[in-house]
N, C-alpha and C positions, 0 to 999 in steps of 0.2 A: 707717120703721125696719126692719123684715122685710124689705123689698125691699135695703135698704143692706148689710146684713148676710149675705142672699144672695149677694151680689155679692163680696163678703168673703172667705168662706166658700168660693165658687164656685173663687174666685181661690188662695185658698191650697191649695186640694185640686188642681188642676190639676196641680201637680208629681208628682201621687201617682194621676195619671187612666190608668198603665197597663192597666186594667184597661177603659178605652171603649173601644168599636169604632167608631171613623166611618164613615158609608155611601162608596161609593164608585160611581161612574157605569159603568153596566155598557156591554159594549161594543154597537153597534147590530147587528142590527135589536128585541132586547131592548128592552123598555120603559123609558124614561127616569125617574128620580127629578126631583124638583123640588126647587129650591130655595128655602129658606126666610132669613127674617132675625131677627138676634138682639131684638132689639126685640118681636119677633110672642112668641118663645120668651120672653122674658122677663116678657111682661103672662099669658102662660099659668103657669108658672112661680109668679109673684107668686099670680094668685089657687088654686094647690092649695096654695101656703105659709101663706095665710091661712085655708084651712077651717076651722071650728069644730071646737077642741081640735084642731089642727096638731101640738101637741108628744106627744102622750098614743100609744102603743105601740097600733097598734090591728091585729088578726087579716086579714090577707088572704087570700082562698081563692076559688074558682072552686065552691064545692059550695055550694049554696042555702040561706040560712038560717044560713049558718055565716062570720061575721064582713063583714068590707066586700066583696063582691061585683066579683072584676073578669074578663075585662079593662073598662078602665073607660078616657078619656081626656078631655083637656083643648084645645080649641081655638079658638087666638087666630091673624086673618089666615092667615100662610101655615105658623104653626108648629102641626105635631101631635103631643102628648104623651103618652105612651102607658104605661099600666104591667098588668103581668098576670105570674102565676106561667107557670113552666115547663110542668107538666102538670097534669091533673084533680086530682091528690094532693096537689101541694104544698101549703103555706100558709106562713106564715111572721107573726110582728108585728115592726110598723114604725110608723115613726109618717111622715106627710104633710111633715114639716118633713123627716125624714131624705130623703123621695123627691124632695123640691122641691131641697135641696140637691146630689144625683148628677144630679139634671137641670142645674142650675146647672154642676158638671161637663163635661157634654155638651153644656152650648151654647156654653160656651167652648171647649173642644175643639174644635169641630165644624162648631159655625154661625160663628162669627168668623171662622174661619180656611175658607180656599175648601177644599174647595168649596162649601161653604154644604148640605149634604144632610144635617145630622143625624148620631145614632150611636145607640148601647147600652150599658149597663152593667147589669152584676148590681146587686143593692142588698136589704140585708139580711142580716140575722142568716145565715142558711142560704143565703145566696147562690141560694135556689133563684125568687128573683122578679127583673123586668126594668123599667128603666124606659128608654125609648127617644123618640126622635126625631126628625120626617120632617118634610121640607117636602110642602106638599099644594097646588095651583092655585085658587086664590077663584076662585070662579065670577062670572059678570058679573052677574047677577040675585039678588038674596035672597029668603027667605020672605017677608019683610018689612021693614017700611023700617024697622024698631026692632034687627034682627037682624042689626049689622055684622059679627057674628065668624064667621056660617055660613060653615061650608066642608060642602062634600057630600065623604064619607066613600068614594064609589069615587073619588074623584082623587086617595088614598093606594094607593100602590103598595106591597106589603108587601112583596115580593122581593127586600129592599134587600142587596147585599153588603157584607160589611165588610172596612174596609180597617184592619188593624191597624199 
């Protein structure tokens, strides 16, 4: 149901997604992005839309103690989801459903269409938070054999440019 409606949602905002930045492939000997697929982005996606109380306004900040704690992110296979305010100060309320759905934005923007690398958009009230997305390289080993979705966290290249 949540997932259908994501989709929905994703779709009909898309007309209205001038405000993403897609990554773009910097030129070499610069570090390369990776690329990611819609499907990875989507099962990450699906599960911050389903958090417990998804729809409810909740405080994001970077200051301890002081509402949901980010940056914070979400990763499934080769998509990395990422959301965090702009500086120490910011904060802003949102709710999980509104951040799941600007990601839904961004993957169709971004990942469906080549080059497959992700993007950014502001989101929220005060525009002053980000929610983003990167393709990252699964590594060939896991922690564990229980632990499909590990990706190690330096095979996100943060440097990403955006191509508006």
């Amino acid at each position: 149901m949540i997932s259908t409606l994501l989709l929905i949602i994703a779709a009909l905002n898309w007309a209205v997604a001038a405000k993403v930045g897609c990554w773009r492939q910097p030129d070499p000997p610069a570090p390369q992005h990776h690329t990611t697929v819609y499907r990875h982005c989507f099962d990450a996606i699906k599960e911050l839309a389903e958090l417990d109380k998804a729809y409810a306004p909740i405080l994001f900040s970077r200051k301890p103690g002081l509402g949901y704690k980010v940056p914070e992110r979400w990763i499934k296979g080769t998509c990395y989801v990422h959301i965090d305010v702009n500086s120490e100060d910011d904060e802003d309320y949102i709710s999980f459903h509104e951040i799941a759905v600007e990601a839904g934005v961004i993957a169709a923007a971004c990942v469906i269409k080549a080059p497959h690398l992700g993007g950014t958009s502001p989101v929220g009230p005060k525009q002053v938070m980000n929610v983003s997305i990167f393709g990252v390289r699964r590594l060939a080993h896991r922690l564990s054999a229980f632990d499909e979705d590990f990706t190690d966290d330096r095979e996100f290249n943060g440097s990403a440019e955006i191509l508006r």
